[in-house]
C-alpha positions as CSV (number, residue, x, y, z in Angstrom):
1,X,14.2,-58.7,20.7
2,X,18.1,-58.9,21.9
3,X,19.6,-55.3,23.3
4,X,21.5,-54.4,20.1
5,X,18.5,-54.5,18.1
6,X,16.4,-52.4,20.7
7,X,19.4,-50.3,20.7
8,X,19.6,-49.7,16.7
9,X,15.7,-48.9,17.2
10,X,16.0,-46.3,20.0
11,X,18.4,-44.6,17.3
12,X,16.7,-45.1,15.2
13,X,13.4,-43.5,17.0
14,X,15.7,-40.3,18.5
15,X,16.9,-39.9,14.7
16,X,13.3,-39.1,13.5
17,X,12.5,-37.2,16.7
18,X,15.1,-35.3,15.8
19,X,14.6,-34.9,12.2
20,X,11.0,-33.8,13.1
21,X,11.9,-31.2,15.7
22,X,14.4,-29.8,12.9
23,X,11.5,-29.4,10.6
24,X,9.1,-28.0,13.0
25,X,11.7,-25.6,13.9
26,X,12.2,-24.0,10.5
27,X,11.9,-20.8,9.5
28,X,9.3,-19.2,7.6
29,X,10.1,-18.1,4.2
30,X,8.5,-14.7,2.5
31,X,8.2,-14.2,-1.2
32,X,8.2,-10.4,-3.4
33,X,8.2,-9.6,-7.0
34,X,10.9,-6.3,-6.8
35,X,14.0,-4.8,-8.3
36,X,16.9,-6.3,-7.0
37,X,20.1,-3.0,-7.0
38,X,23.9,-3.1,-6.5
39,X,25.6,0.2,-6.9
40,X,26.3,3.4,-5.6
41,X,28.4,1.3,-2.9
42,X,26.0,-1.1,-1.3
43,X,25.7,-4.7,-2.1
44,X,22.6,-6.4,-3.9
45,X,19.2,-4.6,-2.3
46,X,15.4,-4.7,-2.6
47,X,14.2,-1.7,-3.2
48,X,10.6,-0.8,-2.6
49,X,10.7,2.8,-4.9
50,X,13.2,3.1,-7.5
51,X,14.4,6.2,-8.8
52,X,14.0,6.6,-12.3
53,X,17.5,7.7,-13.4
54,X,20.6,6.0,-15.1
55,X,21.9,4.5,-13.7
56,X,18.2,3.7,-11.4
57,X,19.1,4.4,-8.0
58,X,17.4,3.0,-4.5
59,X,17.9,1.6,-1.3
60,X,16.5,-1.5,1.0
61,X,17.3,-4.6,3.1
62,X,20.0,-6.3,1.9
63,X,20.2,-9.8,0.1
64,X,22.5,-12.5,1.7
65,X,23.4,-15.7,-1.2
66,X,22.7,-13.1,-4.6
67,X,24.7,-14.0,-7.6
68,X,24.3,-11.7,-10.5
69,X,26.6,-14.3,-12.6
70,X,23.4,-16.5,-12.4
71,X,20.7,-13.7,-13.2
72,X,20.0,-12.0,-16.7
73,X,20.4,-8.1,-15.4
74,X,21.5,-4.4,-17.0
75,X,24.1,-2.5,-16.0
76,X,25.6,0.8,-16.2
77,X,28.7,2.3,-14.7
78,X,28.8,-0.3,-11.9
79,X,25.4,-0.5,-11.1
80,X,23.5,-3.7,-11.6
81,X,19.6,-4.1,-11.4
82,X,16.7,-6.2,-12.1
83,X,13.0,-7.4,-11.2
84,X,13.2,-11.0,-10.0
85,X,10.3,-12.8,-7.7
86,X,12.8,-13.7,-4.6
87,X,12.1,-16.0,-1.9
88,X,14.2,-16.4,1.5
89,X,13.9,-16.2,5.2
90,X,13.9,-13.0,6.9
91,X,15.7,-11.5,10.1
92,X,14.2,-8.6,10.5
93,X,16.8,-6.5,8.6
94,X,17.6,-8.9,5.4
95,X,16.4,-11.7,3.1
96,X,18.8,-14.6,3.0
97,X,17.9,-16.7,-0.3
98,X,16.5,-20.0,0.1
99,X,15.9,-20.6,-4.1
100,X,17.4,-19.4,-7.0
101,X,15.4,-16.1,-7.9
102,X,12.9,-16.2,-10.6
103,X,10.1,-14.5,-13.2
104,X,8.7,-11.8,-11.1
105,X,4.8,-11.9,-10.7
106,X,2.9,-9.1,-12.4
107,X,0.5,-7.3,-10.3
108,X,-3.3,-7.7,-11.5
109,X,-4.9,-4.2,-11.9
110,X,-7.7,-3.2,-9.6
111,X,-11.3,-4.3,-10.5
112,X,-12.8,-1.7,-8.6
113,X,-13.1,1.6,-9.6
114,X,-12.2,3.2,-6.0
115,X,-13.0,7.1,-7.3
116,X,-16.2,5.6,-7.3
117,X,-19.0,8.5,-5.7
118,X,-20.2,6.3,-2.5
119,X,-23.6,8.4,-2.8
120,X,-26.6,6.8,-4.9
121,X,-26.7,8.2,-7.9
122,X,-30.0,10.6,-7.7
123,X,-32.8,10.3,-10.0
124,X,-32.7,11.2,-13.5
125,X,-28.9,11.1,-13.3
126,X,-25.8,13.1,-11.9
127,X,-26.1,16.4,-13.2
128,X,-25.3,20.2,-12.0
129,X,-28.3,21.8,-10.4
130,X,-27.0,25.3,-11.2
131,X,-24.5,25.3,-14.4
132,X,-22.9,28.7,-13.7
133,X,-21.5,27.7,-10.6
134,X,-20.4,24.0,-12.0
135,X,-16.7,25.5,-13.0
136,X,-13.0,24.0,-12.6
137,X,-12.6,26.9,-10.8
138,X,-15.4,27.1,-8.3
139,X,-15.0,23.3,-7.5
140,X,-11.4,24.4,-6.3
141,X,-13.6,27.2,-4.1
142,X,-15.8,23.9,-2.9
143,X,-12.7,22.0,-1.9
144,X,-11.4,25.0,0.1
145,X,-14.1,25.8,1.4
146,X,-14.7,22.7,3.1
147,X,-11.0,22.0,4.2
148,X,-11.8,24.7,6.7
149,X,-14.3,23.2,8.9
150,X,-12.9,21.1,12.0
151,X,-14.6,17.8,10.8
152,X,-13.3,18.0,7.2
153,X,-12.4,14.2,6.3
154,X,-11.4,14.1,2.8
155,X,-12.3,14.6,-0.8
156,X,-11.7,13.2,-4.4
157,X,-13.8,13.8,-8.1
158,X,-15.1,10.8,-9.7
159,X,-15.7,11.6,-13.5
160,X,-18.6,10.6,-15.1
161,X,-17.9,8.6,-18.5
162,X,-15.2,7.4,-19.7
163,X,-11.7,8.8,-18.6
164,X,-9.5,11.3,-20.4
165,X,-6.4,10.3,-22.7
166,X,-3.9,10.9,-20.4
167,X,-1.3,11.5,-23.3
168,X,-3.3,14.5,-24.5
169,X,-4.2,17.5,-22.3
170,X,-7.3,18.3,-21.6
171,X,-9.3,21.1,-19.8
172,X,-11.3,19.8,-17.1
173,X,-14.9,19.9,-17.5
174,X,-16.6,20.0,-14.4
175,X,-20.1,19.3,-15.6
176,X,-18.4,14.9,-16.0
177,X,-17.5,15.4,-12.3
178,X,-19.0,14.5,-8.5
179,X,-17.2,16.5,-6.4
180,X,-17.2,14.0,-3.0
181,X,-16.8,15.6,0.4
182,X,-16.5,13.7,3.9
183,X,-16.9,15.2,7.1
184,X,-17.2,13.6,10.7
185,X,-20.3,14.7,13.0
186,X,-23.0,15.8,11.6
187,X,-24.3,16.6,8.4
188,X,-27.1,18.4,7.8
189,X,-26.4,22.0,6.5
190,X,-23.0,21.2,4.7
191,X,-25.0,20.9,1.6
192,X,-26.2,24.3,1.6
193,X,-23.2,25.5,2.7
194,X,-21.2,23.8,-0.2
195,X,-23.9,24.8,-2.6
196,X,-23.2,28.6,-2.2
197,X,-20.4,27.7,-4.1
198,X,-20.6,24.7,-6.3
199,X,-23.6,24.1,-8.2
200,X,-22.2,20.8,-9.9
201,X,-22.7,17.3,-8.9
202,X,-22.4,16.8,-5.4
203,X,-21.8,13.6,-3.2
204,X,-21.8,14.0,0.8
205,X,-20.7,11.4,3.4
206,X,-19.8,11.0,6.7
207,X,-16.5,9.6,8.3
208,X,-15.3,8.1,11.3
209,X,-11.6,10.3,11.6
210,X,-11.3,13.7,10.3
211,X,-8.2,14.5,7.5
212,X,-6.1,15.7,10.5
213,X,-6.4,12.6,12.3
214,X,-5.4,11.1,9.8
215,X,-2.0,13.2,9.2
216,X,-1.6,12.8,13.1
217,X,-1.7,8.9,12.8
218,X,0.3,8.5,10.0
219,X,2.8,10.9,11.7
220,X,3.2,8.4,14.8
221,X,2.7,5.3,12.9
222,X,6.1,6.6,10.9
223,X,8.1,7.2,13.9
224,X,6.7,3.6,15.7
225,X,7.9,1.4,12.6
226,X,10.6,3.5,11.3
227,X,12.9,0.3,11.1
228,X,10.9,-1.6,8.7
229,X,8.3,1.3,7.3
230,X,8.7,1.3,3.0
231,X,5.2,4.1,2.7
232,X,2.8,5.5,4.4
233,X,-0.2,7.9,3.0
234,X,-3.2,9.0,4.1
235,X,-6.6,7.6,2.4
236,X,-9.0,9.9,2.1
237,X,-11.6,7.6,0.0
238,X,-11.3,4.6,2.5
239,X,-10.9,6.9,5.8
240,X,-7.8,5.4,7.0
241,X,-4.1,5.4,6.8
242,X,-2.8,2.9,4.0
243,X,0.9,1.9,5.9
244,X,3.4,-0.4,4.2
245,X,6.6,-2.3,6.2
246,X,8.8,-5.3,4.8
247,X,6.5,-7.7,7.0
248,X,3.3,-7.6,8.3
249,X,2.3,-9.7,10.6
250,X,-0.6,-10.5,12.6
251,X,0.8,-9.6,15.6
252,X,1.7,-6.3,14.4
253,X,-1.9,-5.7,12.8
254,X,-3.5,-6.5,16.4
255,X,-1.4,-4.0,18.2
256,X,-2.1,-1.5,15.5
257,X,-6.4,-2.2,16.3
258,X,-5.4,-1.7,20.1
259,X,-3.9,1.2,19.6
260,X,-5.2,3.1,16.8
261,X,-8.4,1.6,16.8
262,X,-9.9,-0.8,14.4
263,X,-9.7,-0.1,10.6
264,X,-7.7,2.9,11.1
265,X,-4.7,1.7,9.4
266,X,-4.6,-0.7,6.7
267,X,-1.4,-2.5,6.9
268,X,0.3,-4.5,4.2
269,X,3.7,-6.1,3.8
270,X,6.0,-6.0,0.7
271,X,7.0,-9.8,1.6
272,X,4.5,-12.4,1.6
273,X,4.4,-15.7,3.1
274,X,5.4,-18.8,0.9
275,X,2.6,-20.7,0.2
């Protein structure tokens, strides 16, 4: 082999080095189905909420490399919108297009009921046990009544049969209902003490964080990621505080475990990773 052609192969060698290092080095790209907005004097934005006025109003990280000229879109008084699946690379703060934008995906609905009374359901069926005390309005009396002890974790009705039309209003019916109640600590004695009260169906479990732990989590949670927080709310079914930022990463979820302890957030990120 002469020098010029071991030359022209050490090129050629540094070339693909280099090429490969590029790659390596690339950034990740995220992906979201949401409403892309222009108006009300900021440029093209993702919006996580959208206000449902008309023109629709919201606000979010921006989008660097958006043409509306290449987007079907509506528009009123200035204001353009749309729902577009958008994938780019993200800084922290905005989404810089990598592809044109496309058909948004459409969320699948949930399979699981999750009003679903955790409680097996007792023999012979979920019925009341005393019907003149199985009333809207002493199920409202239960509620209360339990929001007042210290270890009160949450509550929710799961109705029995099918659910209402909820284009036509209905008076609720307690007797279709299982009034759930979750306290931390123990239990015994918090169904007689419901049942001075509420003679309808009755499901009691126990819980790991009571409802104003939750609240106080969710409180610092919102002050920790205020820069890329979309929603937070607390979960009474699932006894743990449902949090949503632009990106989730593992890194994030660990430090969350550490420092909230494990399961007591559930974290998930508008943007999701390509592929």
């Amino acid at each position: 082999m002469n020098r010029r052609t071991a030359a022209l192969g050490l090129v050629a060698a540094l070339t693909l080095a280099s090429c490969g290092a590029q790659e390596a080095a690339a950034p990740p790209r995220y992906q979201a189905s949401l409403t892309v907005l222009e108006g009300g004097g900021h440029g093209p934005q993702l919006c996580s909420m959208v206000a449902q006025s008309l023109p629709p109003q919201c606000g979010g990280p921006d989008v660097v490399g958006w043409d509306w000229s290449k987007v079907a879109h509506e528009s009123v008084r200035g204001v353009k919108w749309g729902s577009y699946r958008v994938v780019g690379t993200w800084d922290g703060a905005r989404l810089t297009l990598t592809e044109p934008p496309g058909e948004p995906a459409r969320a699948d609905p949930e399979a699981e009921d999750r009003f679903a009374s955790p409680c097996p359901e007792p023999e012979g069926g979920w019925r009341p046990i005393d019907p003149a005390k199985t009333t809207e309005r002493t199920m409202k009396e239960a509620m209360e009544r339990a929001r007042t002890a210290e270890e009160f974790a949450g509550t929710w009705i799961d109705r029995l049969g099918p659910q209402p039309d909820p284009a036509k209003e209905e008076e609720l019916d307690a007797r279709r209902y299982v009034l759930n109640l979750r306290f931390t600590g123990d239990l015994s004695g918090r169904e007689a003490w419901i049942r001075e009260v509420w003679g309808g169906a009755l499901c009691l479990t126990g819980a790991q964080r009571t409802e104003t732990e939750l609240h106080r989590i969710q409180r610092a949670i919102e002050a920790e990621l205020a820069g890329g927080m979309v929603s937070t709310s607390p979960d009474e079914i699932a006894n743990r505080v449902n949090a949503v930022v632009w990106l989730a990463t593992d890194d994030l979820r660990r430090r969350l475990d550490e420092k909230y302890g494990g399961g007591a957030i559930a974290l998930d990120g508008m943007l999701k990773p390509v592929g």
